[in-house]
C-alpha positions as CSV (number, residue, x, y, z in Angstrom):
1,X,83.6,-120.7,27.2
2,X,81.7,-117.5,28.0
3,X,79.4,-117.8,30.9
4,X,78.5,-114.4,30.9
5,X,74.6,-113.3,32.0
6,X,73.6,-110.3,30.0
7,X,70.4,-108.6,31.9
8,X,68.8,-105.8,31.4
9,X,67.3,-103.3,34.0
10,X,63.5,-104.3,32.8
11,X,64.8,-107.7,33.2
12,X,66.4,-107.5,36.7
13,X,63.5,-105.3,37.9
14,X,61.2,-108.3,37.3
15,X,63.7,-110.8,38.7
16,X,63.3,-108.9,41.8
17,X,59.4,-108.5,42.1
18,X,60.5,-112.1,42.8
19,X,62.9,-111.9,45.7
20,X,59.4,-110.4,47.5
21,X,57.5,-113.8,46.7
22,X,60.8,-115.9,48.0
23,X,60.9,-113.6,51.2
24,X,57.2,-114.5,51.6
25,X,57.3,-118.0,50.9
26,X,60.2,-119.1,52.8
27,X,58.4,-117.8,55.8
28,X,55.1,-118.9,55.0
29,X,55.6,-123.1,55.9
30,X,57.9,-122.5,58.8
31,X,54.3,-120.5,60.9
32,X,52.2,-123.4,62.1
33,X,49.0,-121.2,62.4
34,X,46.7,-121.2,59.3
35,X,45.9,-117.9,58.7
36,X,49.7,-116.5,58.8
37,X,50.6,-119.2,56.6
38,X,47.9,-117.7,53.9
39,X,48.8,-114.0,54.4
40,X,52.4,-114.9,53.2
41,X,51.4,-116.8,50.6
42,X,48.9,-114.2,49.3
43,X,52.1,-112.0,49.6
44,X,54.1,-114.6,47.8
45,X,51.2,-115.5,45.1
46,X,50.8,-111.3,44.6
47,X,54.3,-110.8,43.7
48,X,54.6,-113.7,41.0
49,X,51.3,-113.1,39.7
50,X,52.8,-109.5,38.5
51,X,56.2,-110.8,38.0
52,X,54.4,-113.9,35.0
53,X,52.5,-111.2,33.9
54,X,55.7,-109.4,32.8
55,X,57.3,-112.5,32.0
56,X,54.0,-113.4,29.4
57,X,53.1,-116.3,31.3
58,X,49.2,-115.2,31.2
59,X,48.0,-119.3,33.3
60,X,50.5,-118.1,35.8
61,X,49.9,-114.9,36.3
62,X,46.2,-115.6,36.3
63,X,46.0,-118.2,38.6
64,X,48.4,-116.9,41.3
65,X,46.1,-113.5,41.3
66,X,43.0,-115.3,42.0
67,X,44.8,-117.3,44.9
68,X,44.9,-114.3,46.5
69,X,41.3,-114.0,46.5
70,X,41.4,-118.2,47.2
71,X,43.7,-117.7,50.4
72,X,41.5,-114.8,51.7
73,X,38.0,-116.8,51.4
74,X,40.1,-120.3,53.3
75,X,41.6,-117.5,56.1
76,X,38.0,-116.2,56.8
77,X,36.1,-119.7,56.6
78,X,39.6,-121.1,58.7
79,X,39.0,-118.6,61.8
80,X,35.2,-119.0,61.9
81,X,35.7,-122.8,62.0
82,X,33.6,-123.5,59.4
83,X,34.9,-126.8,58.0
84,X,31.8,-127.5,56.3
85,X,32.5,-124.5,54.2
86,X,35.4,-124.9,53.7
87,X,34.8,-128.2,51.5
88,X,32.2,-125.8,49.7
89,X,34.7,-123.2,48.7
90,X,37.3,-125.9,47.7
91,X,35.5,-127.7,45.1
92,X,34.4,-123.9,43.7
93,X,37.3,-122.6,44.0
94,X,39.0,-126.1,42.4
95,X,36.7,-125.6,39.0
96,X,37.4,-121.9,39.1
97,X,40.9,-122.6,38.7
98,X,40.6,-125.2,35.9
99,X,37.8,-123.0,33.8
100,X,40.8,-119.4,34.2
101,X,43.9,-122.1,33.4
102,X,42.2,-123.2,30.6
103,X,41.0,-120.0,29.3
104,X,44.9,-118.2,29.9
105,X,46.2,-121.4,27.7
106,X,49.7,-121.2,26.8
107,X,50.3,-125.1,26.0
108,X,50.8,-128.4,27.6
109,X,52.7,-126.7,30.7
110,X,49.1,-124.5,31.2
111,X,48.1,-128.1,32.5
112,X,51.0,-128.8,35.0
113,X,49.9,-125.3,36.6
114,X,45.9,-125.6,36.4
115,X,47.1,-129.2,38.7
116,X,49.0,-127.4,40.7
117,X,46.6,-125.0,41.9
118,X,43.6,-127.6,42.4
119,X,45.8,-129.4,44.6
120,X,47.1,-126.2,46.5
121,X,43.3,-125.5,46.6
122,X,43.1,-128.5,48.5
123,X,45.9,-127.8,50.5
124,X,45.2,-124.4,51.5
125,X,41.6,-125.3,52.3
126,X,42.4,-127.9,55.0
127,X,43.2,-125.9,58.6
128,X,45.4,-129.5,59.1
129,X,48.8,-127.8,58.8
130,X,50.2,-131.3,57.8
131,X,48.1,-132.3,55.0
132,X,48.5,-129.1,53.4
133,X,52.5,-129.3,53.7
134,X,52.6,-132.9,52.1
135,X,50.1,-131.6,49.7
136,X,52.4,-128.6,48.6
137,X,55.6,-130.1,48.3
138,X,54.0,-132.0,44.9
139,X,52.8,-128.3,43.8
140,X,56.4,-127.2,44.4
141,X,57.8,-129.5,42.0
142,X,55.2,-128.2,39.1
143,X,55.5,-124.8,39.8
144,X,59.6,-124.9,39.5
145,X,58.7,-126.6,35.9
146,X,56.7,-123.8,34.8
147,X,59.3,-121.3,36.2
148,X,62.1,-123.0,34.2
149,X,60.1,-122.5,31.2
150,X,58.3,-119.4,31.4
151,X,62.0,-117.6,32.9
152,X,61.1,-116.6,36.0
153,X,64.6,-116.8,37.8
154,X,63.1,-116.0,41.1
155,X,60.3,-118.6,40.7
156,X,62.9,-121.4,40.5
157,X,64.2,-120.3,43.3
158,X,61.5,-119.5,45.4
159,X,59.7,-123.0,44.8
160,X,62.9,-124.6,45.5
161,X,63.2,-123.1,48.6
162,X,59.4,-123.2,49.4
163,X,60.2,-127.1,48.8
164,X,63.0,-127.1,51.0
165,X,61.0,-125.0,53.4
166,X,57.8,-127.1,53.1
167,X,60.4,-130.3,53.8
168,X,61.8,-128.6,57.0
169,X,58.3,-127.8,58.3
170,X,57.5,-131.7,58.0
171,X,60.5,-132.9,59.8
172,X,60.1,-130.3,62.9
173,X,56.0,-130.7,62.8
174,X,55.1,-133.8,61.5
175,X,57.7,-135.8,62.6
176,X,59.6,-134.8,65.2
177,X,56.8,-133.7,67.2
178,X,55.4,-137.0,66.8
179,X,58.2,-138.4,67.8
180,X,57.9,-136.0,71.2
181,X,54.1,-137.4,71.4
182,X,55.3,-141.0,71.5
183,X,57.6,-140.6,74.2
184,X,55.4,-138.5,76.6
């Protein structure tokens, strides 16, 4: 059997725009301040939204570039401490995404990543650092299904490790400082 992996330069030079986004995203769960956790992930959304668009996944691509703009609105509202807001801009923000997924359609899988980003909406929007990381590790799993089928090689890894990462993060925060609570 041949198990050889024939890439070419264009190929590999996309591949790596993803390494950027893992870099980011590996980082991003492990802060437990808000607005650091949103700068890497606008780092991390940047560098995939570029990467699908060169890949042809146009849903991905386009709803990964708005998050940018998403992550900056929940940073601002976030350090001003306006909550109220904050609800505002999820529910907008939440239709936004549906209306641009379903106007980038590419098929069934456009749906898994419309989902995906309502719920990281959600996520992202809350300043409670452990809603947002259960919240996440259910968009992990869809984005690493629209990575496997749109070929971004760095995507599957990335949302693997972001999942990893997101699990780590609720183990050291959610639970083990709990844990810590309980006993003091």
């Amino acid at each position: 059997m041949d198990f050889s992996f024939d890439m070419s330069t264009y190929e590999l030079f996309i591949q790596m725009i993803g390494v950027i986004g893992i870099i980011a995203g590996l980082t991003a769960f492990q802060c437990n301040k808000h607005s650091h956790a949103l700068a890497l992930k606008m780092t991390e959304e940047g560098a995939f939204g570029i990467q699908y668009l060169l890949l042809g996944g146009y849903t991905g691509a386009v709803l990964n570039l708005v998050g940018i703009f998403r992550n900056l609105i929940f940073t601002y509202l976030g350090k001003h401490d306006r909550q109220k807001d904050l609800g505002y801009a999820r529910i907008i923000l939440g239709a936004l995404f549906a209306v641009l997924g379903l106007l980038s359609w590419e098929g069934p899988i456009s749906i898994l990543i419309i989902f995906a980003k309502v719920l990281s909406t959600l996520a992202y929007g809350t300043t409670n650092m452990k809603h947002m990381r259960r919240m996440i590790s259910v968009t992990c799993i869809c984005w690493i299904c629209y990575n496997l089928y749109i070929g971004s090689v760095a995507g599957v890894i990335s949302d693997s490790c972001n999942f990893i990462s997101v699990i780590i993060g609720m183990i050291r925060y959610d639970l083990l400082k709990q844990e810590e609570k309980k006993r003091a």
